[in-house]
C-alpha positions as CSV (number, residue, x, y, z in Angstrom):
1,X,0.0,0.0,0.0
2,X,0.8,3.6,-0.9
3,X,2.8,5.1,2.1
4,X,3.0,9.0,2.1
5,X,5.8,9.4,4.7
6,X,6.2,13.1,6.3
7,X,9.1,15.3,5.3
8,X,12.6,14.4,6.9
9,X,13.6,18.4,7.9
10,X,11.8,19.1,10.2
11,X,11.9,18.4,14.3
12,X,9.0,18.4,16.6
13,X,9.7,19.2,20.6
14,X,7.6,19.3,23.7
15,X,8.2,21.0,26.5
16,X,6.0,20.6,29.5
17,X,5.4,21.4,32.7
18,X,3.5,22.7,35.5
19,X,3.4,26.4,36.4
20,X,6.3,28.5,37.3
21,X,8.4,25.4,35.2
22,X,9.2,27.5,32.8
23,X,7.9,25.3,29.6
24,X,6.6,28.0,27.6
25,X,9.4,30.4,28.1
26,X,11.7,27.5,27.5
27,X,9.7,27.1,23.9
28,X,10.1,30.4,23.1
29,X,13.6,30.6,23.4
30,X,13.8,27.2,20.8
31,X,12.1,29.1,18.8
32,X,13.6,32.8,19.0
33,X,16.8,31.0,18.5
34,X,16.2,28.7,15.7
35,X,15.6,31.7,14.0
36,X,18.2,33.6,14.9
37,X,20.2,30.7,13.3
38,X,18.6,30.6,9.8
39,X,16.0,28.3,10.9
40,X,12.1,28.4,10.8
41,X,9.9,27.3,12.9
42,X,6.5,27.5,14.6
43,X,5.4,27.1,18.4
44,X,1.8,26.9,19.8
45,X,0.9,26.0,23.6
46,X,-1.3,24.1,25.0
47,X,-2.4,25.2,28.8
48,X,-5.3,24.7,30.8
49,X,-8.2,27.4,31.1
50,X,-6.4,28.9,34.5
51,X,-5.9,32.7,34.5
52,X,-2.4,32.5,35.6
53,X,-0.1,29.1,36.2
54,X,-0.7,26.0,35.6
55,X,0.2,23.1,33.8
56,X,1.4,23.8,30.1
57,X,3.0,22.4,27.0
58,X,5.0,24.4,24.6
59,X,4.9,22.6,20.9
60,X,7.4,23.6,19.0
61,X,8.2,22.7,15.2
62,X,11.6,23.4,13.8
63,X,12.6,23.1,9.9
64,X,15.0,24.5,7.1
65,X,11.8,25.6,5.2
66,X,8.7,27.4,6.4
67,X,6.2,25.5,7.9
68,X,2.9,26.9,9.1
69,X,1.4,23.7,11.1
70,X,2.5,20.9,13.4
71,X,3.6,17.7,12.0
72,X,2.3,14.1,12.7
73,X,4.2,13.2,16.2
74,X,6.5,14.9,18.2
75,X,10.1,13.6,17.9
76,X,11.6,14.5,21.6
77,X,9.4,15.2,24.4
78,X,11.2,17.2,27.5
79,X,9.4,16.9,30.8
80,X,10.4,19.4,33.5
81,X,7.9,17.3,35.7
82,X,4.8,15.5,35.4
83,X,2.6,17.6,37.3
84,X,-1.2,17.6,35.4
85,X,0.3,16.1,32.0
86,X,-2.7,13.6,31.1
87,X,-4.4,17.3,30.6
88,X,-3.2,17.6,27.4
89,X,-1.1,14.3,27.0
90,X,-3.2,13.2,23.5
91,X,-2.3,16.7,22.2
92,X,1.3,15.1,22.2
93,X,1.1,12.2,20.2
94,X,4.3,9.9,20.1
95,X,5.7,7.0,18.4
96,X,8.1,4.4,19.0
97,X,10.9,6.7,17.4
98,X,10.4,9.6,19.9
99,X,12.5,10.5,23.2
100,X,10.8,11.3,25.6
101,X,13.9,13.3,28.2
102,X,12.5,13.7,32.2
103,X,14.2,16.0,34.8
104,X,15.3,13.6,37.2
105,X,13.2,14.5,39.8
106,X,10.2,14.0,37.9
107,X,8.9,11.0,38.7
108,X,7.7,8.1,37.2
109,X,6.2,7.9,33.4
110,X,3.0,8.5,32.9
111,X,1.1,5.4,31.9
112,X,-0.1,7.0,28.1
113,X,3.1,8.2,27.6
114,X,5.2,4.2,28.3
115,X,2.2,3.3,26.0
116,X,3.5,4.8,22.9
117,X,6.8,2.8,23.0
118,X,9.0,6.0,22.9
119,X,12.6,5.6,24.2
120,X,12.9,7.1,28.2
121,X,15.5,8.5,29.5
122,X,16.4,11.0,32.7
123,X,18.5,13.8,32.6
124,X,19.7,15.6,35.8
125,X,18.4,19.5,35.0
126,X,18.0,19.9,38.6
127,X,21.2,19.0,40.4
128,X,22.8,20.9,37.2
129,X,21.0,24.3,38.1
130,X,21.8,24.1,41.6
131,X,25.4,24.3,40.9
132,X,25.2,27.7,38.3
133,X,24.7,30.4,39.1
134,X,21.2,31.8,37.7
135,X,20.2,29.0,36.1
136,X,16.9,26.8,36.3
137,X,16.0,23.5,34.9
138,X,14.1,24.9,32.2
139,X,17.5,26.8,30.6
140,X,19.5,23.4,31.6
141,X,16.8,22.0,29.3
142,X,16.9,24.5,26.3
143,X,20.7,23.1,26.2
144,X,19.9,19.6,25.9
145,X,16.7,20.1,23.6
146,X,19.0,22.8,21.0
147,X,21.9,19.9,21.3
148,X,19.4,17.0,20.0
149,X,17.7,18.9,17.3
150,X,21.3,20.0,16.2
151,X,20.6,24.2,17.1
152,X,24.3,25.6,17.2
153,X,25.0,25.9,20.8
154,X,26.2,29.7,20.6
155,X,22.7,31.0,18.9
156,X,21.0,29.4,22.1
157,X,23.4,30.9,24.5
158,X,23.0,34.5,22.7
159,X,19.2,34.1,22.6
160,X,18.7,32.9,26.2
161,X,21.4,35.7,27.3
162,X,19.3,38.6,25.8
163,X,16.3,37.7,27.6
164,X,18.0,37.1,31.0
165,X,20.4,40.2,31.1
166,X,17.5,42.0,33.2
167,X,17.3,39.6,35.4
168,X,21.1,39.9,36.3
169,X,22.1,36.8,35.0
170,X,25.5,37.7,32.9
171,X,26.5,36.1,29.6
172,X,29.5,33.8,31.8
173,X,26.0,32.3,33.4
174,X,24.3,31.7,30.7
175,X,26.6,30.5,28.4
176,X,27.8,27.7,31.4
177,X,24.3,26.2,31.8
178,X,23.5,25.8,28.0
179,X,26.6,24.5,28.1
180,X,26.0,22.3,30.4
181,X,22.5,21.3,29.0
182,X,23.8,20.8,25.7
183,X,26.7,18.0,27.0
184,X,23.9,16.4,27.9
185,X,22.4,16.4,24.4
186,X,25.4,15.7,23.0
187,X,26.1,12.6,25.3
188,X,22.8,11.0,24.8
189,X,23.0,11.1,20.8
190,X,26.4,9.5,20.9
191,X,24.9,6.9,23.2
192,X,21.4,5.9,21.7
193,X,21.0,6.0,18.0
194,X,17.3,7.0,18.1
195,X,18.7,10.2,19.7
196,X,20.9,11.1,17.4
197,X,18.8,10.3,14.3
198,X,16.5,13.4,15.9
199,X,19.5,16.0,14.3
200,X,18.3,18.3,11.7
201,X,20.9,18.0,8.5
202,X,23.7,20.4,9.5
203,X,22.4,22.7,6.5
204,X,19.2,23.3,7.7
205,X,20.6,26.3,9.1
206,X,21.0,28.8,6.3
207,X,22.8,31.5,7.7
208,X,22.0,34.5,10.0
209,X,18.2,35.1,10.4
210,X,18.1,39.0,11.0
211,X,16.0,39.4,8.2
212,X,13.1,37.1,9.3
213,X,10.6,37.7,11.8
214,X,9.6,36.3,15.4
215,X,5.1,36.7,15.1
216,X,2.1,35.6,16.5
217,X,-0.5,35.5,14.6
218,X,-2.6,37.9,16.4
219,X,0.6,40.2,16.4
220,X,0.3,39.5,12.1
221,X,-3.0,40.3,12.4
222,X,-2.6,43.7,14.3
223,X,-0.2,44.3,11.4
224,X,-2.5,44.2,9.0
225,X,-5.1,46.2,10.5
226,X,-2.2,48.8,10.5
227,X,-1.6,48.4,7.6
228,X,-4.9,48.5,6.6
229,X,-5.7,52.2,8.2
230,X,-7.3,50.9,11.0
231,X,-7.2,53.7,13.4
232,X,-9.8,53.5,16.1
233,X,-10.3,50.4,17.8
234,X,-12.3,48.9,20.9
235,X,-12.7,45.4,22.6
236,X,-13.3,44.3,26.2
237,X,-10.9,41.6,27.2
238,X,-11.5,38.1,26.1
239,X,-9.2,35.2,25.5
240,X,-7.5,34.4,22.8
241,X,-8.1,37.5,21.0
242,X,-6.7,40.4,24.1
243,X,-3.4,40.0,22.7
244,X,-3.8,41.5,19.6
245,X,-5.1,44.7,20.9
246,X,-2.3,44.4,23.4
247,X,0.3,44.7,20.1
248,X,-1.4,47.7,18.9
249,X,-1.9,49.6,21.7
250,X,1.3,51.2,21.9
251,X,1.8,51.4,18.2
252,X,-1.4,53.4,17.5
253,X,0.3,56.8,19.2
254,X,2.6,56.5,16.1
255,X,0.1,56.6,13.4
256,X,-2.6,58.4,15.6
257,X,-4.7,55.7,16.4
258,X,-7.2,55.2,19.3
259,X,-7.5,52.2,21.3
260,X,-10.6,51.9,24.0
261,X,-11.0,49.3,26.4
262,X,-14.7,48.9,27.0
263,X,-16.7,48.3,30.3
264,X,-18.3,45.5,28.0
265,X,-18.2,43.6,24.8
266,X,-21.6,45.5,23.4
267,X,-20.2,49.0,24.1
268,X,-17.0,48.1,22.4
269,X,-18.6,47.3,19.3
270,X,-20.9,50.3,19.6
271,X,-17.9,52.1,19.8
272,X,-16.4,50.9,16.8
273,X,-19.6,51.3,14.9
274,X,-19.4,55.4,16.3
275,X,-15.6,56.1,15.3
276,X,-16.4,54.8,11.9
277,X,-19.5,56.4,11.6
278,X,-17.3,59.9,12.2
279,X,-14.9,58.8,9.3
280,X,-12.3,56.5,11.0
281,X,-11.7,53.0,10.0
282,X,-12.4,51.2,13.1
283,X,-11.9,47.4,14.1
284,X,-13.4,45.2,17.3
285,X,-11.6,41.9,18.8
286,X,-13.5,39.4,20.6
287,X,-13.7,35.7,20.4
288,X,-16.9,33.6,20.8
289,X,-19.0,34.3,23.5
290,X,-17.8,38.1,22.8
291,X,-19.3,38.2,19.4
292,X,-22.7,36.8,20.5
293,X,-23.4,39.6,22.4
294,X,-21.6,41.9,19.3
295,X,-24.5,40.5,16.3
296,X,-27.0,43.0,17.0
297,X,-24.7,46.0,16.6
298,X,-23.3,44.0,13.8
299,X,-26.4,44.3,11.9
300,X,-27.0,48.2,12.6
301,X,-23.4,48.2,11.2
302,X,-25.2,46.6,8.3
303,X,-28.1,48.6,7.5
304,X,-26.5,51.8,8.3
305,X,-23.9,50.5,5.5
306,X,-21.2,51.6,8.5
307,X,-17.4,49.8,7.7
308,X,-16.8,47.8,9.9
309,X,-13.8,45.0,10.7
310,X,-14.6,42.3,13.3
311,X,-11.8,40.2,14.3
312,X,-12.5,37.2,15.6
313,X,-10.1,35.0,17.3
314,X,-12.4,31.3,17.9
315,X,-12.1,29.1,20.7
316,X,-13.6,25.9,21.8
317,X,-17.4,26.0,22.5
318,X,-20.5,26.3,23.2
319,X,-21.0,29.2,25.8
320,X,-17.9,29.6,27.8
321,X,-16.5,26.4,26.3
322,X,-12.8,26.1,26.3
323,X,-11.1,29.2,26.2
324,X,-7.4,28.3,25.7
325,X,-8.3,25.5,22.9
326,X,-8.4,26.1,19.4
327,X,-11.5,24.9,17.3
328,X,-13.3,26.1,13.8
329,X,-16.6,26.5,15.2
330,X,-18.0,30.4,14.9
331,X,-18.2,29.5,11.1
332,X,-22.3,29.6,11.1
333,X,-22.6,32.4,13.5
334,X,-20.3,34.4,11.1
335,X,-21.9,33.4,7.9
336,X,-25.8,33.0,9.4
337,X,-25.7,35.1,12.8
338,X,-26.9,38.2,11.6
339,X,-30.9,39.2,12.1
340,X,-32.7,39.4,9.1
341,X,-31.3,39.3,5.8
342,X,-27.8,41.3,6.0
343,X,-25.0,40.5,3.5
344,X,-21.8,41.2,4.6
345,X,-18.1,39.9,4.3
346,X,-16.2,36.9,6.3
347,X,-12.6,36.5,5.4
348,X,-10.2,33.9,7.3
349,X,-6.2,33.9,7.0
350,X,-4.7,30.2,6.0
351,X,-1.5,31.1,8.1
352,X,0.4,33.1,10.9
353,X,1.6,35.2,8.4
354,X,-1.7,35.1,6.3
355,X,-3.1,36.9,9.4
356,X,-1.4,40.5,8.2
357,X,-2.9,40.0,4.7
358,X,-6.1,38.8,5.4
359,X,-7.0,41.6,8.4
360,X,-5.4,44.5,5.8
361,X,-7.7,43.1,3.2
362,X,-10.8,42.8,5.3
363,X,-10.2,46.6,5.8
364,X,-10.4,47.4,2.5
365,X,-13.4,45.5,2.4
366,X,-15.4,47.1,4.6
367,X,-14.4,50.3,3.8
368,X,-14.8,49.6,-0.1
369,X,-17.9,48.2,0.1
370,X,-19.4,49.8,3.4
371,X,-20.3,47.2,5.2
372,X,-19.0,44.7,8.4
373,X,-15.9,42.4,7.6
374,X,-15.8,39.5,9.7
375,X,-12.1,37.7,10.1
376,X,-12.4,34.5,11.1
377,X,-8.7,33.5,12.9
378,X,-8.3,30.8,15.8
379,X,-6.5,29.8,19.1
380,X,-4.6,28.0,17.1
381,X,-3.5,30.8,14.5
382,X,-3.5,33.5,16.9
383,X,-1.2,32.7,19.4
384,X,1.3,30.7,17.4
385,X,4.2,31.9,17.0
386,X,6.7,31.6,13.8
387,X,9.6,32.2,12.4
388,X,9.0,33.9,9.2
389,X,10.8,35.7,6.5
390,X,10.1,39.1,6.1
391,X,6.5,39.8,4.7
392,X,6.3,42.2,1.8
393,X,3.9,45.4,1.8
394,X,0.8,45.3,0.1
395,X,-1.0,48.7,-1.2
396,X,-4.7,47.4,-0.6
397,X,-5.7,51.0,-0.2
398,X,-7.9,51.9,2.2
399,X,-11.3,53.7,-0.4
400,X,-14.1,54.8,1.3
401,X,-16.5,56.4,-1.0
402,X,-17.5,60.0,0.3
403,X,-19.4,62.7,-1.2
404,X,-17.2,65.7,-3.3
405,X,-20.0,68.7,-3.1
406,X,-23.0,67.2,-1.0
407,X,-26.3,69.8,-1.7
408,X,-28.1,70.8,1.3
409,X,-31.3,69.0,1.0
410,X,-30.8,67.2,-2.2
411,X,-28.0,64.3,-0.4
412,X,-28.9,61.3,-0.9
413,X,-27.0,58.9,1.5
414,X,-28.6,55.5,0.3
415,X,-28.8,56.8,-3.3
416,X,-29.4,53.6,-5.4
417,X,-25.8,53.7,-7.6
418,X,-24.5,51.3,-9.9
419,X,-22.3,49.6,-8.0
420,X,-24.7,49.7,-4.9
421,X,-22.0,51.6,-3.4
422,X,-23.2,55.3,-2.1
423,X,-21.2,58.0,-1.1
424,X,-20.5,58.7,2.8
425,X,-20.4,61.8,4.0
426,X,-18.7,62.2,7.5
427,X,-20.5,64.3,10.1
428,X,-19.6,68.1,10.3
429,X,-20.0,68.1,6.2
430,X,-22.1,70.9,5.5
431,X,-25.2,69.7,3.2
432,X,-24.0,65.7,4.3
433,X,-27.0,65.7,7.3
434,X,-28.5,62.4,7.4
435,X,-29.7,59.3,9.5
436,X,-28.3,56.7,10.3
437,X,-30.2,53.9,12.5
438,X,-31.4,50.4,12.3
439,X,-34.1,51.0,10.8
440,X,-35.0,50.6,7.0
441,X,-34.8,54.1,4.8
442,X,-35.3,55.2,1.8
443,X,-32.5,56.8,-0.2
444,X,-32.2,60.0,1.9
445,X,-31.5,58.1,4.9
446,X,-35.8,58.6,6.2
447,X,-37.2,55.7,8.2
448,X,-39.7,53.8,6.0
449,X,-41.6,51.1,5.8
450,X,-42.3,51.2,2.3
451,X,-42.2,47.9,0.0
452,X,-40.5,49.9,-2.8
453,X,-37.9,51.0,0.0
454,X,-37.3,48.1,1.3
455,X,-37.0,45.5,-1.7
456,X,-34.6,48.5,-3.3
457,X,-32.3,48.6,-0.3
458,X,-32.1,45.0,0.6
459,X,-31.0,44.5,-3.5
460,X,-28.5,47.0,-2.9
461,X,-27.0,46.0,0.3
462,X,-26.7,42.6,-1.5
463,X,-25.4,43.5,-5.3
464,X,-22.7,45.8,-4.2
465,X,-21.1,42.8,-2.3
466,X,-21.7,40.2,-5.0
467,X,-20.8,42.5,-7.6
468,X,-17.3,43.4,-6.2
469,X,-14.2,42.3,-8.0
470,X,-12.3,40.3,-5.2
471,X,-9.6,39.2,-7.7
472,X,-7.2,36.1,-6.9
473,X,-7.0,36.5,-3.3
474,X,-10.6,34.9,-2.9
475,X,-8.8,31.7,-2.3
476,X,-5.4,29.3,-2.4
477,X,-5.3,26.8,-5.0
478,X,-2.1,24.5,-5.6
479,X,-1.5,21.2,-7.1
480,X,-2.3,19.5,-10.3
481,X,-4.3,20.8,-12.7
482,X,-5.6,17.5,-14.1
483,X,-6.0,16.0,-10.8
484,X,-9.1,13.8,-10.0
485,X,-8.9,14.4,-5.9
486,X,-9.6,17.9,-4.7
487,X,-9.4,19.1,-1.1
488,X,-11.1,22.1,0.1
489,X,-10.4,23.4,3.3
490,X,-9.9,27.0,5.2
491,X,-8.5,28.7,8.2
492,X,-6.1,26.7,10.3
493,X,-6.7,23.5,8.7
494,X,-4.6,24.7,5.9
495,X,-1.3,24.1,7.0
496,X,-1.8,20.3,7.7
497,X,-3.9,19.5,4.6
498,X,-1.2,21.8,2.7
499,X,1.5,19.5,3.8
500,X,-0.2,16.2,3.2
501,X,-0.9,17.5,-0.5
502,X,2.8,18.1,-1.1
503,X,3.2,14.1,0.3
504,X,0.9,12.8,-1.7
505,X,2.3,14.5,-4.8
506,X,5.7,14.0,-4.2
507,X,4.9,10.2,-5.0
508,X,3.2,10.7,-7.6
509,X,0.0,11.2,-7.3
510,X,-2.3,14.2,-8.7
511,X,-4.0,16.4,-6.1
512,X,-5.5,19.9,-6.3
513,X,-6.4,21.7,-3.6
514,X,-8.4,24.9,-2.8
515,X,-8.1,27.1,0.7
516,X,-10.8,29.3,1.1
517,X,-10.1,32.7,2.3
518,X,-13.1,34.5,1.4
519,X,-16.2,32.4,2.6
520,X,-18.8,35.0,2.3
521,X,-20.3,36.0,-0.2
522,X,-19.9,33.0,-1.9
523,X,-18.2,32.3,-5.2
524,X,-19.5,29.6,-6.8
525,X,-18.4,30.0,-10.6
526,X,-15.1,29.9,-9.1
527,X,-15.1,27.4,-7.3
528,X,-16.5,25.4,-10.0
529,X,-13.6,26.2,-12.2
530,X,-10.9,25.7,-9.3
531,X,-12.4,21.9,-8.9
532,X,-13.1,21.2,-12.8
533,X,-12.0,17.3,-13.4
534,X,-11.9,16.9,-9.9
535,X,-14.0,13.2,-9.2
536,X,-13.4,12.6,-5.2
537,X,-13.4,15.3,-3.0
538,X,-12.3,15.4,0.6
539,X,-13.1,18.2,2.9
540,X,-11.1,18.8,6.0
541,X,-12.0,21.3,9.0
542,X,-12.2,21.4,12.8
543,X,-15.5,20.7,14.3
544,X,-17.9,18.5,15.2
545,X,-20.8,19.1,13.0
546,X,-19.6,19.7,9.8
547,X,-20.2,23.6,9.4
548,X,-17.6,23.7,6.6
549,X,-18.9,20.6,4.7
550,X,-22.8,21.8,5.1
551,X,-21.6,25.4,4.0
552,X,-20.0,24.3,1.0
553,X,-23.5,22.0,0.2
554,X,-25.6,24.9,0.7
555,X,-24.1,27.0,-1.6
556,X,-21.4,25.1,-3.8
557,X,-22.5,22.7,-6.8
558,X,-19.6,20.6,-6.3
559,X,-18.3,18.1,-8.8
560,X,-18.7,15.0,-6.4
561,X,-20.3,14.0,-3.4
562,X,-17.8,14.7,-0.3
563,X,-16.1,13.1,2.1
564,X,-15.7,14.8,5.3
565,X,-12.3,14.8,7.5
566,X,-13.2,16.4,10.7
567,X,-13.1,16.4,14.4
568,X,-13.4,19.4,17.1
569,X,-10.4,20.7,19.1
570,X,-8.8,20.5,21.4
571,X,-6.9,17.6,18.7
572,X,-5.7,19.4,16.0
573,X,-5.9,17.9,12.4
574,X,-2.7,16.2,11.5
575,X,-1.0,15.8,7.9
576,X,-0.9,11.9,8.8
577,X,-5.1,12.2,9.3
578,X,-5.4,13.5,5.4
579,X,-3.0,11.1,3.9
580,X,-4.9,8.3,5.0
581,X,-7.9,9.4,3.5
582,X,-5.8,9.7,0.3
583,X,-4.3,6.8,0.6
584,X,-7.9,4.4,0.9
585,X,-8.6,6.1,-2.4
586,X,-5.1,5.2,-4.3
């Protein structure tokens, strides 16, 4: 049978432990330094829904190429204890081929983890730490896990040094327990072959990494906005979406931006929906349970034809659900949440990096067309963190259509224009009076209740959105062009599905696939085109329904009945997952 066997430059790590370990921090600095040696990489977390401490995983992926998701298993798995670890133990799947590396004080293995057959070792971070000055278990550990993956040992001490210097911890410190951390690496490998099979290729560093970027993808995504010309926005705190308006905030002073922490989620989008009004682009960021309480100011946004960006970082549901835990499941309130009939625009980034373009092109979106943007990012894709090289600029522009000369009396705000598009005068014009509510008007902007006035407005709210040109960037489409297997997927979901396609066709075999990053309003001639010859197609998201599949039913003609690939978070969708699928239909 067909194998499609994952790529061999790349190395997957886990960090874990309980809070105060140091696990995260000890991720990030795998990370920061990989880059700093040429390398990419990308690190997400895994942590319990606690406000502060706790257990906590970092995942980190390292390559000589981008990547953009995690891989099929995790290749070394460091445990500064054990404390908790069945919490999130399936979201670290092993194989027989992984080391799994335990401070020595640790304890014994947990049950799952013997169960996978991985090779178990001890390593004494603790007694090392006690006897240098500064250090901790966690930096002993860096050593050891930059020494197995083959990190050059002076990139990790230079990395760790910058971040400790504040701490008073000198460079003679540092450099002695990564040192000492990475003898123990280095002594492992040359003892167990499985260890030192874990090495990246010495060229998988490819020189200094000061032109690439350290980014979240909520950080991306703040970028964009930027970018974009947001320059008013408001939220109220929510996880996983606070740390994007914690980016901006102190960048907005240099492009004279506004940022407004709300006393709640519905005044923060009111907020948004007032700064616009007054002529300023203006964005909200919530996450779930944020933007339920956001839909009814998301429709006055609507029929007041206000621009509008909503940025919406989703987490595990329903209600509170599971805040820290990524999962594609605000896909129907997005597309169908609104009241009444109110077209508007939902975007969704495919990457990290993705994140800047598809927030700076949701701007110009709702400020193009007048209307709310929704962008649909994750857990997942939000607080990631990669090593990326450095993005180019995009000119989207930021157009809002306003009047040159409005005539007292005679503007008309609504007036019924070709493109459905009307011109937006901003208040203080003089002859550019009119009003802007919930309720349905006639072209002046009058409340009425009219048939005529409300047939003509609802065609225009809806023509000026499916009559924009959204160009190329409406999707992703890679692969063969004569292939009879298609994939169609979105969001988060790319990166694993994007990866499995590149398996599959490195041996041979002709795929196509399509990553939706507009999903509303629909596209359905291309689509069709995109998919043409395609005879099995497999769709792959994150949830437990099926809102992706039903979407694409609803409103797609495919070319063959679907199969779904799907399953809600906290488990994320895993390359190995897709080319299984693909390889029953070989």
């Amino acid at each position: 049978m067909t194998q499609f066997t994952s790529a061999a430059d790349t190395v997957s790590v886990a960090i874990t432990g309980s809070g105060g370990a140091g696990a995260i921090t000890a991720g990030s600095l795998l990370l920061e330094a990989a880059g700093r040696a040429g390398w990419y990489g990308l690190m997400t977390r895994t942590v319990g829904p606690q406000i502060r401490g706790g257990e906590a995983a970092a995942l980190v992926r390292l390559a000589r190429r981008g990547v953009s998701g995690l891989g099929d298993r995790f290749d070394v798995l460091i445990a500064l204890d054990w404390r908790n670890v069945e919490r999130f133990v399936a979201e670290i799947p092993l194989g027989p081929q992984s080391v799994v590396l335990a401070c020595e004080d640790a304890g014994d293995i947990p049950e799952k983890i013997a169960a996978s057959g991985a090779l178990s070792l001890t390593a004494p971070f603790t007694k090392l730490a006690e006897d240098i000055r500064g250090a901790r278990p966690n930096i002993i550990a860096l050593g050891t896990a930059a020494a197995l993956v083959g990190l050059p040992e002076q990139a990790m001490v230079e990395t760790v040094a910058a971040t400790l210097a504040d701490k008073g911890v000198s460079l003679e410190d540092t450099g002695q327990a990564i040192r000492a951390g990475y003898d123990i690496g280095l002594q492992l490998a040359a003892g167990h072959g499985a260890v030192a099979a874990l090495r990246l290729a010495e060229e998988a560093g490819t020189g200094a990494g000061s032109d690439r970027w350290l980014i979240t993808g909520n950080q991306a995504a703040g970028l964009g906005a930027l970018r974009g010309g947001i320059r008013f926005a408001a939220m109220y705190p929510i996880t996983p979406a606070t740390d994007m308006l914690e980016w901006i905030a102190p960048r907005f002073g240099a492009v004279g931006g506004v940022l407004c922490q709300a006393e709640d989620e519905i005044a923060a989008i009111n907020m948004a929906i007032g700064a616009s009004y007054g002529g300023v682009p203006a964005l909200t960021a919530t996450s779930g349970p944020g933007l339920a309480l956001k839909l009814e100011s998301i429709g006055l946004s609507v029929a007041a034809e206000v621009p509008l960006v909503i940025f919406n970082v989703m987490r595990g549901g329903p209600s509170t659900g599971i805040p820290t835990k990524s999962e594609q499941t605000d896909l129907n309130v997005a597309l169908y949440g609104l009241h009444g009939e109110a077209p508007h625009v939902v975007v969704a980034p495919l990457s990290v990096e993705d994140c800047i373009f598809t927030t700076q092109w949701a701007v110009h979106l709702a400020e193009s067309l007048q209307t709310a943007a929704f962008v649909l990012s994750d857990q997942f894709l939000g607080q990631a963190k990669a090593v990326i090289d450095r993005p180019a600029e995009t000119d989207l522009g930021t157009v809002r259509l306003k009047p040159t000369d409005p005539q007292a009396g005679a503007y008309k705000r609504y007036a019924l224009t070709n493109s459905g598009v009307s011109p937006m005068a901003i208040p203080g014009m003089p002859g550019g009076q009119y009003t802007a509510d919930g309720l349905e008007h006639n072209e002046r902007g009058t409340p009425s209740s009219q048939a005529d006035d409300h047939h003509s407005q609802l065609d225009k709210r809806n023509n000026k959105l499916e009559g924009f040109e959204y160009g190329d960037a409406w999707a992703e489409i890679e692969g063969d062009a004569d292939a009879e297997i298609g994939l169609v997927t979105w969001g988060s979901t790319t990166a694993p599905v994007r990866e499995a396609v590149a398996r599959a066709r490195a041996q041979g075999f002709k795929v196509r696939l399509v990553a939706l990053r507009l999903l509303a309003p629909t596209r359905p001639a291309l689509l069709a085109e995109a998919l043409k010859g395609v005879k099995r197609l497999l769709v792959v998201e994150q949830s437990h329904s099926g809102q992706f599949l039903g979407y694409l039913k609803a409103h797609y003609d495919l070319p063959a009945p679907p199969q779904s690939l799907r399953h809600p978070g906290p488990l994320a969708i895993r390359p190995a997952e897709v080319c299984d699928v693909l390889r029953s239909w070989s």
